[in-house]
C-alpha positions in Angstrom: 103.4 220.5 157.4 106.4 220.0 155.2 109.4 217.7 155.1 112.6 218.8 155.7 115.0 218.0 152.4 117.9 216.0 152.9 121.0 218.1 151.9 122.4 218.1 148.5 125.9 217.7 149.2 128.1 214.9 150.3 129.6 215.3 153.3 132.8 216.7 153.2 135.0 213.7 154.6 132.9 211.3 152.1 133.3 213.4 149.0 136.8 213.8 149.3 137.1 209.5 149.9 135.2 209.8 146.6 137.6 211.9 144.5 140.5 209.8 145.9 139.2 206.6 144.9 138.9 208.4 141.2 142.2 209.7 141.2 143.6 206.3 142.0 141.4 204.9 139.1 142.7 207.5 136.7 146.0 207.5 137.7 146.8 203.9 135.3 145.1 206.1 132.3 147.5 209.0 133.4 150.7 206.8 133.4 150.3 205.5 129.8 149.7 208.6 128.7 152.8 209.6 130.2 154.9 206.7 129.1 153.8 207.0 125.2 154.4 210.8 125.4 158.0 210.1 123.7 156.4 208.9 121.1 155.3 212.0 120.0 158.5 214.2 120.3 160.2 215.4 117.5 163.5 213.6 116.5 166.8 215.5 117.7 168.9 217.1 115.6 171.0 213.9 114.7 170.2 210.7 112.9 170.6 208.2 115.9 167.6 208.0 118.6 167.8 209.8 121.6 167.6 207.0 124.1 169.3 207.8 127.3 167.2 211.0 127.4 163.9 209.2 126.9 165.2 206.2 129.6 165.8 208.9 131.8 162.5 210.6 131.3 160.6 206.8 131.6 162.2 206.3 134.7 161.2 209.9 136.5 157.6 209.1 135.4 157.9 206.1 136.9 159.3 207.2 140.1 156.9 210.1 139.7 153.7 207.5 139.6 154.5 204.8 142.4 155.2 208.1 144.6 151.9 209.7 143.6 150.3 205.9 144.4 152.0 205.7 147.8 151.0 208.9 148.9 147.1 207.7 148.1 147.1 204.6 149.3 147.0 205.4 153.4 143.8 206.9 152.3 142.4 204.3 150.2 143.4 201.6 152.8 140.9 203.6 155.7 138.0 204.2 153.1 138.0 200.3 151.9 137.9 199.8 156.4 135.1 202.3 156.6 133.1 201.2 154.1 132.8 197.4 155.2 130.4 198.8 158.4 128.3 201.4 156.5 127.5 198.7 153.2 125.5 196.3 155.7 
């Protein structure tokens, strides 16, 4: 008689929970990449620094990231809820 094989996927709800949680964790590593990004462009065409340009292209990738993290974090909040009942 044979056993039936547990499936080889996640469920759908859980795997998505999953690749939340690792987009939250990767958003940090995302950010700095994004903030030393100036770094690496090329001097303008003048001897003085371009700094109102790069301040106003730090403080759209900051608006940019703590919207990205508001928009996960009602998700993170019901996995972290869910996950206290199923662990014990």
């Amino acid at each position: 008689m044979k056993r039936t094989r547990a499936p080889l996927f996640l469920k759908r709800g859980s795997y998505r929970k999953r690749r939340l949680r690792d987009g939250a964790r990767m958003l940090p590593v995302l950010g700095l990449f994004l903030f030393l990004l100036p770094i690496l462009w090329s001097p303008g065409e003048t001897a003085e620094a371009d700094t109102a340009t790069d301040g106003l292209y730090l403080f759209a990738v900051w608006i940019v990231l703590v919207l990205v993290a508001a928009l996960m974090a009602p998700g993170l909040a019901e996995d972290s809820a869910g996950d206290e009942g199923e662990e014990r």
